[in-house]
C-alpha positions in Angstrom: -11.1 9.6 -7.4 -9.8 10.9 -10.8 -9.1 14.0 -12.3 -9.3 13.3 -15.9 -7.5 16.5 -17.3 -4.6 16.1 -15.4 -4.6 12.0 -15.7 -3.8 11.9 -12.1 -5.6 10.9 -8.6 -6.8 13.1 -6.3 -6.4 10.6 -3.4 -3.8 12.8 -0.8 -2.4 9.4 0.9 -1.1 8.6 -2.9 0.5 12.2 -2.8 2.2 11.2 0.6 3.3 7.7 -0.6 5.3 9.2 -3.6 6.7 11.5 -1.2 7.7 8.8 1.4 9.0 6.5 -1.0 11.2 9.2 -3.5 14.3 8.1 -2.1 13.8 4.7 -3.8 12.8 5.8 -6.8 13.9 4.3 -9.8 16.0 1.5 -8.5 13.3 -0.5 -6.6 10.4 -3.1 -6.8 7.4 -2.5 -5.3 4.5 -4.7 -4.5 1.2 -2.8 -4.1 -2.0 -4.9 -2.4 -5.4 -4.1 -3.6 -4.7 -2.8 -7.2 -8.1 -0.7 -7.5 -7.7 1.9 -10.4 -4.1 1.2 -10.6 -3.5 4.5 -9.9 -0.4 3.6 -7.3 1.0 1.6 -9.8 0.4 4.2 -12.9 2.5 6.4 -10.2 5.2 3.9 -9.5 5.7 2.7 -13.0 6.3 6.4 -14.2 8.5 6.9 -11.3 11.3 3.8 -12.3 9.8 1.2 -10.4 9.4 -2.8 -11.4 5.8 -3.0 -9.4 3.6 -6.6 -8.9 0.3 -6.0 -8.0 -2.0 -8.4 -6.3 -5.6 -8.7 -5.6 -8.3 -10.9 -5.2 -10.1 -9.6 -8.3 -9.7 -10.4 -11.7 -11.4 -8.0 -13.4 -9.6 -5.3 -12.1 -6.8 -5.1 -14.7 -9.0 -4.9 -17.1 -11.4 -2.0 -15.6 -7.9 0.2 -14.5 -6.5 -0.1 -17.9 -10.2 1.2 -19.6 -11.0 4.1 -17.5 -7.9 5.2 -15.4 -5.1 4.9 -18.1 -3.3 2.0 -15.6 -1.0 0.3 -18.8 -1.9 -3.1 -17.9 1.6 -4.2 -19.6 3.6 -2.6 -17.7 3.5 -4.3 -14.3 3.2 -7.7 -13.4 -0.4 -8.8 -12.0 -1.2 -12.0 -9.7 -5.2 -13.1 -9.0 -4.8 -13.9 -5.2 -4.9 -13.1 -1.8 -2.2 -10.8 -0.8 -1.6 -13.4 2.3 -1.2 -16.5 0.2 1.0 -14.3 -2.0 3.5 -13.7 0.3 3.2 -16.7 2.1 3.9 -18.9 -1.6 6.6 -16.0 -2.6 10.1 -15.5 -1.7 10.1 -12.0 -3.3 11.8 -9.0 -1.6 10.6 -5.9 -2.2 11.9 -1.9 -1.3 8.4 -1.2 -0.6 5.1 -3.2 -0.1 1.6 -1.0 0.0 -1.1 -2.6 1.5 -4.2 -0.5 -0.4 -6.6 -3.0 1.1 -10.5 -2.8 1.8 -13.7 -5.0 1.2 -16.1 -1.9 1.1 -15.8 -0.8 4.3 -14.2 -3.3 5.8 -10.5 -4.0 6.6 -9.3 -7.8 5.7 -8.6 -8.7 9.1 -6.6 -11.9 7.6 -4.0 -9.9 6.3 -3.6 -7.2 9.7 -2.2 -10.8 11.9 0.9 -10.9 13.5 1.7 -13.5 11.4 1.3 -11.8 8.5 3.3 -9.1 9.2 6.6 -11.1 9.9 5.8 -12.7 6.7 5.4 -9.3 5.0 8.7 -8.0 7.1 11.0 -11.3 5.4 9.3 -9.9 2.1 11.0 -6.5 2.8 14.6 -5.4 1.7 16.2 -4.2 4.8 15.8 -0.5 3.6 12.3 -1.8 2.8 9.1 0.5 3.5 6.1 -1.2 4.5 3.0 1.3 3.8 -0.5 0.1 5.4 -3.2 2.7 4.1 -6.4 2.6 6.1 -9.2 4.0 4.2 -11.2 5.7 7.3 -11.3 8.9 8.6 -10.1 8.6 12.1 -13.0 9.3 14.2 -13.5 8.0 17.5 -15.2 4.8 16.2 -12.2 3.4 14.4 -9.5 4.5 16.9 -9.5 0.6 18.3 -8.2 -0.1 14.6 -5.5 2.0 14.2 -3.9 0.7 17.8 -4.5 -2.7 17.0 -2.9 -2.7 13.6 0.1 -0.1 15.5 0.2 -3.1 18.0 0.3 -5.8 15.7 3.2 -4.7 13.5 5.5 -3.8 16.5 4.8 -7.3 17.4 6.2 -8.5 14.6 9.6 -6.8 15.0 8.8 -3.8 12.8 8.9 -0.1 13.9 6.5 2.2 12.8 5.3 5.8 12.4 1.7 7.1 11.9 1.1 9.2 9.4 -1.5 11.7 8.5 -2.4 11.6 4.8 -3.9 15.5 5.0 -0.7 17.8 4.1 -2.1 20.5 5.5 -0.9 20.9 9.5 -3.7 20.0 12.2 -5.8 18.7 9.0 -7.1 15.0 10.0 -8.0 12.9 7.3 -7.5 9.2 6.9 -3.9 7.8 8.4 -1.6 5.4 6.9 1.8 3.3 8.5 5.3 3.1 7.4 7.0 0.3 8.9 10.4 -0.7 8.4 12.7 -3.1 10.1 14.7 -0.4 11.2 14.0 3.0 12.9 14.3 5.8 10.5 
């Protein structure tokens, strides 16, 4: 969602993102999966950041730009899978978003163990890995959120769960940080 007055979402797990990833601010590249309404990288290009987006949909650029204000000239933008992206790219980013959903579906290419030491190589070792899982957490997707926990410990990372809700005992939908290191 968008709040047209105040030209700003009103998603709370972009809220917690900025918040998570302040340190870097400024002095990092950032490579966001699953560019939507570009409002992650609207938020990251006014913070500092050199941001690439990818996804698998071209028109995208175009549609964030018209109605959600997303400068398409200000980040770079590359038509692909976000696995064949970092499997053809030697990039290394400070922090990688995975924003990623085909309705209500989760691209189970891209939540492999594979992928994620892939995606870890792509991260600086200060590097943040967020993994945003658009569902609320109800009983029904709780076999998600340990299998993607699961998988990315497997691959070396270490990870926290976070709540997106700000507000204490409040659940909403949940999101990773990984790193390479414990922080």
């Amino acid at each position: 969602m968008y709040n047209l007055k105040t030209k700003s979402s009103v998603w709370k797990y972009i809220d917690r993102i900025k918040f998570y990833s302040s340190s870097k601010a400024g002095k990092g590249k950032v490579l966001i999966a699953g560019l939507g309404g570009g409002l992650l990288v609207s938020e990251f290009v006014k913070k500092g950041f050199k941001v690439d987006a990818v996804d698998i949909d071209k028109r995208l650029p175009e549609i964030s730009h018209k109605f959600f204000d997303c400068d398409k000239m200000s980040y770079n933008y590359f038509e692909d899978d976000i696995r064949h992206f970092i499997n053809c790219n030697d990039k290394v980013y400070d922090l990688i978003i995975l924003d990623l959903s085909a309705g209500e579906s989760q691209p189970e290419n891209v939540y492999t163990l594979e992928a994620f030491k892939k995606i870890s190589k792509s991260l600086s070792d200060s590097g943040i890995l967020f993994v945003h899982l658009p569902d609320n957490p109800s009983n029904d997707n709780q076999l998600l959120l340990c299998s993607v926990g699961k998988t990315v410990e497997a691959s070396g990372m270490k990870l926290r769960l976070l709540n997106t809700s700000p507000k204490k005992g409040a659940f909403d939908e949940y999101m990773f940080a990984c790193s390479k290191n414990q922080r």
